[in-house]
C-alpha positions in Angstrom: -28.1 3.0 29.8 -24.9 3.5 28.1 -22.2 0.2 27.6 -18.8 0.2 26.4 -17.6 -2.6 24.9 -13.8 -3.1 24.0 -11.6 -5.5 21.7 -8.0 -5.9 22.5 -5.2 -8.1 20.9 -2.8 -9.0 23.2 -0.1 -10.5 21.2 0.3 -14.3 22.2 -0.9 -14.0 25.6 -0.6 -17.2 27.7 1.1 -17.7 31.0 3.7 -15.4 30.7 4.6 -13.6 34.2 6.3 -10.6 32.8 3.1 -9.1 31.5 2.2 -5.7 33.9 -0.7 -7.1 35.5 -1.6 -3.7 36.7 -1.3 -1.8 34.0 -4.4 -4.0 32.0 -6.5 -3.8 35.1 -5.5 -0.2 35.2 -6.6 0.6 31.7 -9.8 -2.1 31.8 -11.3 -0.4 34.9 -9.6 3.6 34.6 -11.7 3.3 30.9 -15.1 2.2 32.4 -15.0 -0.9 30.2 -17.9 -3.2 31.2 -17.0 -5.9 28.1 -13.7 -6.9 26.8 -13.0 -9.5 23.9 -9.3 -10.5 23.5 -8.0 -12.1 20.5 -4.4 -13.8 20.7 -4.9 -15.8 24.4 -3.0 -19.1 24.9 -2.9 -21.6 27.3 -6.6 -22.3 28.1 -6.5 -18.5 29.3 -4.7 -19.0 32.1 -2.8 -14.8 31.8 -6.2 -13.4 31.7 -7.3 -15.9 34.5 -4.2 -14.4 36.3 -5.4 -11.3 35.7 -9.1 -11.7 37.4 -7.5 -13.6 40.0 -5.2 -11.4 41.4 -6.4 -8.4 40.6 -7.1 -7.0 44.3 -6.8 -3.3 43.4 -9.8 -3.0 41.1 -11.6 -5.7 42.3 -11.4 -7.9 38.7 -12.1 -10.7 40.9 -15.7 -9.6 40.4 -15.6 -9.8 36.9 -16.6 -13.3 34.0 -14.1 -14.9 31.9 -14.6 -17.1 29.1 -11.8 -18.8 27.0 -12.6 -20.6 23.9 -10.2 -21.5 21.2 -11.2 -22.7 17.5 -11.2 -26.2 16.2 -8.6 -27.4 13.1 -9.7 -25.8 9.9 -11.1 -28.3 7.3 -9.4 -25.9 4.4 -6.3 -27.7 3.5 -4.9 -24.1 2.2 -4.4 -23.1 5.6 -3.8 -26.2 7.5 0.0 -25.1 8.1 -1.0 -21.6 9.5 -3.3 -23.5 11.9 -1.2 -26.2 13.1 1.3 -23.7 14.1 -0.8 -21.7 15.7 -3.4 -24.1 17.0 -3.5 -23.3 21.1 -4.3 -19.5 19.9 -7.7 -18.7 21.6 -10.3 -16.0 22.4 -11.5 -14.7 25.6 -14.3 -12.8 27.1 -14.5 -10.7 30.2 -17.2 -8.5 31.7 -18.2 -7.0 34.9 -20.6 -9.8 36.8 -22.1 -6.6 38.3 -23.8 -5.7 35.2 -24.0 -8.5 32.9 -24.4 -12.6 32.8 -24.8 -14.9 30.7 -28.6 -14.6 28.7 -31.2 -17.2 30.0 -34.1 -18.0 28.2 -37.1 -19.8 29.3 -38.4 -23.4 27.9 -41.9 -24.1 26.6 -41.8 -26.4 30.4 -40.4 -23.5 32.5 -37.1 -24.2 32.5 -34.4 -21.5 32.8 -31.1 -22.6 29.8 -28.1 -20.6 29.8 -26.4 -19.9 26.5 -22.7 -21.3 26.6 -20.3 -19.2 24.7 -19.1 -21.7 21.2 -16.5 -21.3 18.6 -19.2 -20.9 15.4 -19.1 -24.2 14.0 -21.4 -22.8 10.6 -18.4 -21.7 7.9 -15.7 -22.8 10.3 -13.7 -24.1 7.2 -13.5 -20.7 5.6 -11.2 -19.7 9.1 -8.4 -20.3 9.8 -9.7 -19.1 13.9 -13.8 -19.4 13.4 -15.5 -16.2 15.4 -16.0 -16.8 19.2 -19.7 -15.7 19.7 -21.3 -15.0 23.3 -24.8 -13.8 24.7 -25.1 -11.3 27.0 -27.9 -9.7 28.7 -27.7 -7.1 31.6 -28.5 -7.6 34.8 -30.4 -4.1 35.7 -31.5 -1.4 33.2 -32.9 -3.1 30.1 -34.5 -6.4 28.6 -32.1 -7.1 25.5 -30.1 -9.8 24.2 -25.8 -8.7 23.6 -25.0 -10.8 20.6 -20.8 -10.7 20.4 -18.7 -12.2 17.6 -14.7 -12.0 18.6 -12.8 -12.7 15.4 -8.7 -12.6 14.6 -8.7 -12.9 10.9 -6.0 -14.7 9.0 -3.1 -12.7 8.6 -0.3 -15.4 7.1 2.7 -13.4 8.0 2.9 -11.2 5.0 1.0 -8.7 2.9 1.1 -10.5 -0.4 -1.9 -10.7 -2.6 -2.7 -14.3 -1.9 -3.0 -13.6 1.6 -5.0 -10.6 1.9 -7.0 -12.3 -0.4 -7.3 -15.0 2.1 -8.1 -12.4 5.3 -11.0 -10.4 2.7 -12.2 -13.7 2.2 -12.6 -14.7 5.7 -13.9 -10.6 6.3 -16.6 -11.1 3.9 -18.1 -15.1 5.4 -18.3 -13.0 8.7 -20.4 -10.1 7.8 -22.0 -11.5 4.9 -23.2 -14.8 6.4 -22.3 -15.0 10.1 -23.4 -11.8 11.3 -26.8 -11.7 9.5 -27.5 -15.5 11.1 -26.8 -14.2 14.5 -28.4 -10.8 14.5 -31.8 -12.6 13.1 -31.6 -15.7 15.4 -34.9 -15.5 17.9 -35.3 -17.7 20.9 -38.0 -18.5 23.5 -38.3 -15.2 25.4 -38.0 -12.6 22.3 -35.6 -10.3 23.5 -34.9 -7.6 21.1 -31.2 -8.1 20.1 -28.3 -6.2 19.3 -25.2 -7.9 17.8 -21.7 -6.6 17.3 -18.6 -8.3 15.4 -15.0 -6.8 16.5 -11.4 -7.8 16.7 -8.2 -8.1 15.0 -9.5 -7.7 11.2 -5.7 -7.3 9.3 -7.2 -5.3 7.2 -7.2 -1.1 7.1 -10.1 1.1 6.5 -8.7 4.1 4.8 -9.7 7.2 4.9 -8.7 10.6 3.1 -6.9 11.6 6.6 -5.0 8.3 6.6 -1.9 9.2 4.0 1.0 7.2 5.6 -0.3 3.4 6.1 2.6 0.8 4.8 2.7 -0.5 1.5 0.3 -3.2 2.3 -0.2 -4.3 -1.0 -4.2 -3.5 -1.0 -4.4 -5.0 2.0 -8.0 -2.5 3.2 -11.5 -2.7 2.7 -12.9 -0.7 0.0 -16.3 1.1 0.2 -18.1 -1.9 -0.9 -16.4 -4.3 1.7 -16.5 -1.2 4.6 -20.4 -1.1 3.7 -21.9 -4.2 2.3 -25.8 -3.9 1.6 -27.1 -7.3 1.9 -30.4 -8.6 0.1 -33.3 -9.6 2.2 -31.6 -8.6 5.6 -29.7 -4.4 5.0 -26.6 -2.9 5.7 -23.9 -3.9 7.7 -21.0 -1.8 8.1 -17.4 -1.9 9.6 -16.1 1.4 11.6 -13.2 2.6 13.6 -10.3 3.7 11.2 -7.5 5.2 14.0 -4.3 3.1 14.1 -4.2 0.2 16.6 -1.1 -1.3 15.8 2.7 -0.4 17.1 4.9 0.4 14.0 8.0 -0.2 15.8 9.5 -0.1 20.1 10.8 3.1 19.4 7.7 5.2 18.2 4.7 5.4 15.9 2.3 3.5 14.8 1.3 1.0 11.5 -1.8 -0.2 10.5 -6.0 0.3 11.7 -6.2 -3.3 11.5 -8.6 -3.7 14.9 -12.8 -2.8 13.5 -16.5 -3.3 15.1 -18.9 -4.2 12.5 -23.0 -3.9 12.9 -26.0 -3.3 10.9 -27.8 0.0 12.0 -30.7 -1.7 10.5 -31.0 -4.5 12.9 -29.3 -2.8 15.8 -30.2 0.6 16.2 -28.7 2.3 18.9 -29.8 5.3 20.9 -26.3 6.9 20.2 -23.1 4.8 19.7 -19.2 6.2 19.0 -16.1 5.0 19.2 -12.5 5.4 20.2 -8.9 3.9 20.5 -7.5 4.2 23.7 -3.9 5.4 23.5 -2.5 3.2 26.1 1.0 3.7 25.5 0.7 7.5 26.0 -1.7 7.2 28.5 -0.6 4.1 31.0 3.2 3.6 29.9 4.5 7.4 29.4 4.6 6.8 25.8 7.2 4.6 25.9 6.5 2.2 23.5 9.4 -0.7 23.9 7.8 -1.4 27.4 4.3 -1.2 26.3 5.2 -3.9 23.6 7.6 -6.1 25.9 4.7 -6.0 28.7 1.5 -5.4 27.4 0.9 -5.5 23.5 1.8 -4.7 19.9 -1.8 -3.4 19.5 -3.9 -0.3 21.2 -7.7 -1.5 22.6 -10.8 -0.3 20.7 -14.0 0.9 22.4 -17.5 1.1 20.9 -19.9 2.8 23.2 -23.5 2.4 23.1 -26.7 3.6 24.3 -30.0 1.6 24.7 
């Protein structure tokens, strides 16, 4: 069976009624996404709420939501970032057709449904702690979806005390949350596969990436792109296209939006991925209105086969 799975930033999404409704459903169901996490949501998700509700066209009405959004840091160094930004939330949607929430079975027989949690372990190296759910599908496969949706700390500028911050917060994710996830078992065994995405700040570059801004090192070298943990493998971060709108008139900046796994721990039959030029695609590549009504960032898709 093959999934796609998709991360989108949606730039301070909350109730606001100018957002084209249609055009998010359009490019949700038109790209055969069956997962989406979203990174920037506000007010208790009621947009993408909206969005499910009233969605009569493609049927979104038929599809989960789940809105989380992170507790106060404990690091006083970013305690002004989070006060300011402190209704900023995750969300997950998926197609009810295909998955729900994983169940597992107690030692009595009873059936427990995993809640989707803000990751409490390491919360005070975040300014937003990852927002982790469990998936399993409903047909076609016994297996366990492990998601982490992370927004990394950004801080408004590129200077080195910052990025330092955001490689900081990069490395307690796939260094010590990831690994903890992927190697969790619970009372039914299913094998597991676990995937981290979202809004990362940070570029990957690559030799065919020569015009990124003067971000101040503000990137993941090869030893942050493929870290080679002790005791557990390798975990690695992919997707290097540009994600994020340079300006409303053309272009665009930075390939700040990643998926991160560890082909050691979960090996797919085939897996790719892709960014999904919206603007082009949905708006006519006009790129003021795709900013004013949708985002300042293109959705990524990983697809997988098990």
């Amino acid at each position: 069976m093959r999934y796609k799975i998709a991360s989108f930033n949606m730039k301070n999404w909350g109730r606001n009624p100018s957002r084209d409704f249609e055009k998010i459903s359009d490019i949700i169901v038109e790209e055969d996404l069956d997962i989406v996490a979203f990174q920037e949501i506000w007010s208790e998700g009621a947009g993408v709420k909206r969005l499910l509700q009233e969605d009569v066209k493609h049927q979104l009405y038929n599809w989960d939501l789940h809105w989380a959004v992170p507790r106060e840091t404990r690091d006083l160094t970013k305690i002004e970032e989070t006060i300011s930004r402190r209704s900023e939330g995750y969300a997950y949607i998926w197609n009810a057709r295909k998955f729900k929430l994983t169940e597992t079975t107690t030692l009595q027989g009873a059936i427990r449904k995993y809640e989707p949690r803000i990751v409490q372990r390491h919360a005070s190296s975040f300014v937003r702690a990852p927002y982790y759910i469990r998936l399993q599908p409903l047909y076609g496969g016994f297996f366990d979806l492990r998601l982490l949706n992370i927004h990394i700390y950004h801080g408004g500028s590129s200077t080195w005390s910052n990025i330092e911050k955001r490689k900081q917060e990069y490395a307690t994710l796939v260094k010590e949350i990831y690994p903890e996830v992927s190697q969790r078992r619970y009372g039914d065994f299913r094998p597991a596969y676990t995937i981290a995405m979202g809004d990362y700040n940070l570029n990957i570059i690559r030799p065919n990436i020569t015009d990124l801004p003067d971000d101040k090192g503000a990137f993941l070298n090869v030893d942050e792109e493929i870290i080679s943990i002790p005791q557990y493998g390798i975990v690695q971060t992919f997707q290097d296209q540009k994600t994020t709108l340079k300006s409303k008139e053309n272009g665009y900046a930075n390939n700040f939006d990643h998926f991160t796994y560890s082909p050691d721990h979960s090996s797919f039959s085939d897996v790719s991925f892709q960014v999904i030029d919206a603007v082009e695609k949905y708006c006519d590549g006009d790129f003021s209105y795709y900013l004013k009504n949708i985002s300042d960032h293109l959705p990524i898709v990983m697809e997988i086969e098990l």
